[in-house]
N, C-alpha and C positions, 0 to 999 in steps of 0.2 A: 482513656487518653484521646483528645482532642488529633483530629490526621490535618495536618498546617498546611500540605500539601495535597491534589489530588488530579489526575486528570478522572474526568468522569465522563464516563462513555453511554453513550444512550441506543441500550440496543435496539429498542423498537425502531428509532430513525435507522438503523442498518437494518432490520428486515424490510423495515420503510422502503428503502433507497432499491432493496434486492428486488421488491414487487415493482417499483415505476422500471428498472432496468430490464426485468422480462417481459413487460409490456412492450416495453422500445425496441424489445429485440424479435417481436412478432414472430413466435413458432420456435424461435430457435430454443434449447435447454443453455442454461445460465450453469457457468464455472466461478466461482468466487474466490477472486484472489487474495487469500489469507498469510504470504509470506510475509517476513519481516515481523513478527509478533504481530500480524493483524495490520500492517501498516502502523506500529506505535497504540495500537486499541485493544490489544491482546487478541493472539490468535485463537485460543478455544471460546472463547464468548462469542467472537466476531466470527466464529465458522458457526455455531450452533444457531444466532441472530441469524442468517445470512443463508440458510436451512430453512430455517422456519420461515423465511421472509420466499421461499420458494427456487432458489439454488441447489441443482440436482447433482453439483462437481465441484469440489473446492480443490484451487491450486495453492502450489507452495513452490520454492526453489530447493531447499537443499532435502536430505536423507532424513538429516533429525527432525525438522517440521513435520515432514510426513509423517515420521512414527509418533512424532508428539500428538496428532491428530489422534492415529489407532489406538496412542495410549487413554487417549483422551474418551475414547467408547467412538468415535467418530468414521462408522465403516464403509459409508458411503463411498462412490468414487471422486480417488485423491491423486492428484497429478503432479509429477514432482521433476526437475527437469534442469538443474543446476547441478556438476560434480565434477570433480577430477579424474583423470587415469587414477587407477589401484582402488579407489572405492568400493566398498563391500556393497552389494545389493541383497544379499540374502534375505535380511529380515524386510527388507520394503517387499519381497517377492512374492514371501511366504503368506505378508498383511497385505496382498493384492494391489502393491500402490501403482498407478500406472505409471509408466517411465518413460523420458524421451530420448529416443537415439538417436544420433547428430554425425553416426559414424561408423564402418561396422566395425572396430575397434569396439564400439560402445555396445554394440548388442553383443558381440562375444563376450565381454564381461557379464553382461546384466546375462545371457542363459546359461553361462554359465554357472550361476548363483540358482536359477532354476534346474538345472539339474541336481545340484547339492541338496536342494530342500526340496525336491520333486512336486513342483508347482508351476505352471504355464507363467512367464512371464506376460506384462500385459504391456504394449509397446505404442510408443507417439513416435513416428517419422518425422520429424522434422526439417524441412526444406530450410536453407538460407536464398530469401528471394531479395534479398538488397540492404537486409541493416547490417552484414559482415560480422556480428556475433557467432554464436551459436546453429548448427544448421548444417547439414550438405549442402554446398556447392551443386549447381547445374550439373557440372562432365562428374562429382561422386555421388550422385541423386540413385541413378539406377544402381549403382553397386551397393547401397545405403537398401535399396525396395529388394537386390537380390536376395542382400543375408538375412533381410527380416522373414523375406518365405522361405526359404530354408528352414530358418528357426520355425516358421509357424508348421510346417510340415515335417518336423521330426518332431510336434508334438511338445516344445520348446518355449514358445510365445505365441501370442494372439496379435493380431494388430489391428487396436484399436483404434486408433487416429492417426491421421497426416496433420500437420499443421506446422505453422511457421509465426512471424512478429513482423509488425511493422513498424517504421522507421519514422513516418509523419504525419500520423493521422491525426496528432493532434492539432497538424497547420491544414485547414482544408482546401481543398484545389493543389494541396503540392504538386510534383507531376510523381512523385514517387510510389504515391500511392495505386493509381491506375495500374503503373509500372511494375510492381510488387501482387498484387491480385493477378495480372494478366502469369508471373512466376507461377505464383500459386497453382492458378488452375491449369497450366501444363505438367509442373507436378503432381500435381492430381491426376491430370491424365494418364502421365506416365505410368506412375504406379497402382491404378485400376487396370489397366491395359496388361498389364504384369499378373494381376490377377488379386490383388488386395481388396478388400470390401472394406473400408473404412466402417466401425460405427459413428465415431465423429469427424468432420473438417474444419478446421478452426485457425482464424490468424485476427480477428477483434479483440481487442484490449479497447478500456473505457470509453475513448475517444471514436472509434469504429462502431462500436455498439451504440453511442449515440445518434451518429452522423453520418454512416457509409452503409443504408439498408447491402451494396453488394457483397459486402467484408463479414455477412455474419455466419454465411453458411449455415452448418447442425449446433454449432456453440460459440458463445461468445464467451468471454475472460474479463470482466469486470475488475478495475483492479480499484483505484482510487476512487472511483465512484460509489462503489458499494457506501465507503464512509462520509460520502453526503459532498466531498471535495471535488470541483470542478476541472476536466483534466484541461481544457478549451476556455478559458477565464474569458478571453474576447469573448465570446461568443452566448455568456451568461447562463447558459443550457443546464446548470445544475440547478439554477433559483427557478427559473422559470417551469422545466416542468416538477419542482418540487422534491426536489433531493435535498437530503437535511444533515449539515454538519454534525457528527457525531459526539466528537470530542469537546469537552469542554479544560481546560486546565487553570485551574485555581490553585491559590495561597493565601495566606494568613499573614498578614502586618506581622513582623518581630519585634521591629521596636520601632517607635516613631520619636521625634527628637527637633527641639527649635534651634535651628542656627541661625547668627546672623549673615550680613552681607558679606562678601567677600571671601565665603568658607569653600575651598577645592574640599569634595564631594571625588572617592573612590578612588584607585591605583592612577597615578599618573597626572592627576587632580584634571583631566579631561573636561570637567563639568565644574563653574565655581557658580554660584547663589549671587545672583544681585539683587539682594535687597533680603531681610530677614527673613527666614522662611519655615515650613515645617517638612521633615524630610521622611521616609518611610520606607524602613526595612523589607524588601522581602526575598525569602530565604530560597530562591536559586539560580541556579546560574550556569554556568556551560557546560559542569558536567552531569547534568541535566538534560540539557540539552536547549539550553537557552543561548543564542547565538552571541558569541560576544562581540561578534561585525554591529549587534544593535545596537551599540553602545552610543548613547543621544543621538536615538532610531526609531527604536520601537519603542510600541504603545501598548499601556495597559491599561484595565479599568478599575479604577479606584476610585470611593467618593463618591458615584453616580457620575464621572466624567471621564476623558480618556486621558492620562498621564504618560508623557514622553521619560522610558529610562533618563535618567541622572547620572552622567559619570559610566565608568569601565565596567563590564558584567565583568564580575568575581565569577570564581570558580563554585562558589557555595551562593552566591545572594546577589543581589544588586539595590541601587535608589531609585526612588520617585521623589520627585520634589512638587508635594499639594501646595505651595505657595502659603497662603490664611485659610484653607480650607479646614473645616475639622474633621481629622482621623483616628483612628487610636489601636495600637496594638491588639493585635485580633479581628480585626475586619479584613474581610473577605478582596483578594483582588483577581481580577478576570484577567488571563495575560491572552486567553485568547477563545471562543465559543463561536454559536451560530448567528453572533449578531443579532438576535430578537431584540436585545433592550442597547442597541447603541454600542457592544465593546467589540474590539479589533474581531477579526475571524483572520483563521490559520491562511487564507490566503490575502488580506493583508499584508499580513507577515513578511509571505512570500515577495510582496509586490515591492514590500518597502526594501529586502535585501536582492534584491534580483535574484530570485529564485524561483524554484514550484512548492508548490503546499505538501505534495508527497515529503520532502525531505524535511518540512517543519513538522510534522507529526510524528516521521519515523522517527527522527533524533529525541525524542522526548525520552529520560534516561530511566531504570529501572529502579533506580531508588524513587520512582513518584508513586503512589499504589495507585490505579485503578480502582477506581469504582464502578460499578455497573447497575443499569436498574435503568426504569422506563423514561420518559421525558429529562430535564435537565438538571432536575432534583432542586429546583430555585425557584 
């Protein structure tokens, strides 16, 4: 049975992306951010690609990622760092995942979970130096460094990293950024001076690992980048030193169909045909994760050229209208790739809805299968 649907993922461009990203990050060890299923490209392929492309740390946000990782044979170190108060930690304790505490509320949870499974928890201090998420605050910074040596000296937890996030590395010259590093490394100081030996210091995501050699410290956190998507679009830095969109997402014509002039085209008849045309099915739509803001918006490739949607994205499908072109059910359309032969790429997309690329990838829905394998398979 013929798959109508596919995004196709090409993992060699993610170890691809992983080898120019440790280059860029000169010494430092590379963490690969694999939450969100991989950014929409599936987490276990995009962490094994992402591995083998030379990433010595893959991260994740929530509990289940991380174990979806150990389940996955993946025992590398896995950094996990998104959860609620009541949260069990036990099994991430037991699979070594490292955890971030943001509070000592949070490390009494999480040793507490090691002493139930008698296993040293493995701990990220995490500072809040100015994006107001997740993080100690300044005046709870030292009481966050006290309870972690405590734990680390009842033999409790280890603390392996300090780190923190920034807020604008993707606009360069903010003043935030300078502002946010200078936090950083007085937390730092703070909590060496306490007596903590960090193995890593870390506050680079994408945009930092490109662009701010002072932001990368012992690790950088790769997040969007790994998949070839540019986190700094101004600035073209993913094309130029050759990071290579991963995803490709395709479909297959359902039906195609001549109407004449004056035919409303899809919910709301948003789109009508002026002049007789030929029109073409293809089979998805928002809940998918095909934006239905694109609605005579975006672009897809059909034909050999790029076709403007038709009318309202459905929940299951949407139109193109090829005008005389000739098409025919079962032909292939690109709704979006790396652009080698002329069709949209996922930051396109982004540009044409006012967005980022990160969330046109993630929303891509679970009913699309994945495919995997080397180049673009076309």
């Amino acid at each position: 049975m013929s798959v109508t649907t596919a995004a196709r993922v090409d993992l060699t461009a993610i170890g691809h992306n992983v080898e120019l990203l440790r280059e860029r990050a000169v010494g430092a060890e590379l963490m690969a951010v694999v939450k969100a299923d991989g950014y929409g490209h599936g987490m276990v392929p995009a962490a094994r690609a992402a591995i083998a492309g030379g990433a010595s740390w893959l991260g994740v946000a929530t509990l289940e990622e991380a174990m979806t990782l150990r389940r996955a044979g993946l025992d590398g170190p896995a950094m996990c760092w998104l959860y609620a108060p009541g949260e069990r930690f036990d099994d991430a304790v037991a699979a070594d995942v490292d955890l971030s505490a943001t509070s000592v509320g949070q490390v009494e949870e999480i040793i507490g979970a090691a002493g139930r499974v008698g296993r040293q928890a493995r701990l990220h201090l995490k500072a809040d130096t100015g994006l107001s998420r997740s993080g100690a605050a300044a005046a709870d910074w030292p009481s966050l460094v006290d309870a972690a040596l405590r734990a680390q000296a009842e033999g409790l937890a280890t603390v392996v990293g300090l780190w923190s996030h920034l807020a604008c590395a993707d606009e360069p010259g903010h003043p935030s950024i300078a502002a946010q590093l200078r936090v950083f490394d007085d937390a730092v100081e703070l909590a060496e001076k306490a007596g903590v030996r960090p193995e890593v210091r870390h506050i680079a995501n994408s945009a930092a690992t490109l662009t701010l050699p002072e932001a990368r410290y012992d690790l950088v956190r790769p997040g969007i980048a790994v998949y070839g998507l540019d986190p700094i679009p101004s600035l073209g830095l993913a094309r130029s030193l050759g990071l290579r969109p991963a995803m490709t997402l395709t479909a297959r014509l359902a039906l195609v169909k001549r109407v004449g002039a004056g035919q409303g085209v899809s919910y709301g008849h948003r789109y009508i045909t002026s002049a007789e045309t030929t029109l073409g099915l293809v089979p998805l739509g928002y809940a998918d994760g095909i934006p239905r803001q694109g609605t005579n918006l975006l672009e897809v490739w059909a034909g050999g050229r790029k076709r403007r949607i038709a009318g309202t994205v459905c929940m299951d499908q949407f139109v193109i209208d090829v005008g005389d072109d000739a098409i025919q059910a079962g032909d292939e359309v690109i709704l979006f790739g790396p652009g080698d032969d002329g069709e949209p790429t996922a930051q396109d997309w982004a540009e044409m809805l006012g967005t980022i690329s990160y969330e046109i990838v993630t929303r891509i829905g679970a009913r699309i299968p994945r495919t995997y394998g080397e180049g673009t398979d076309r």
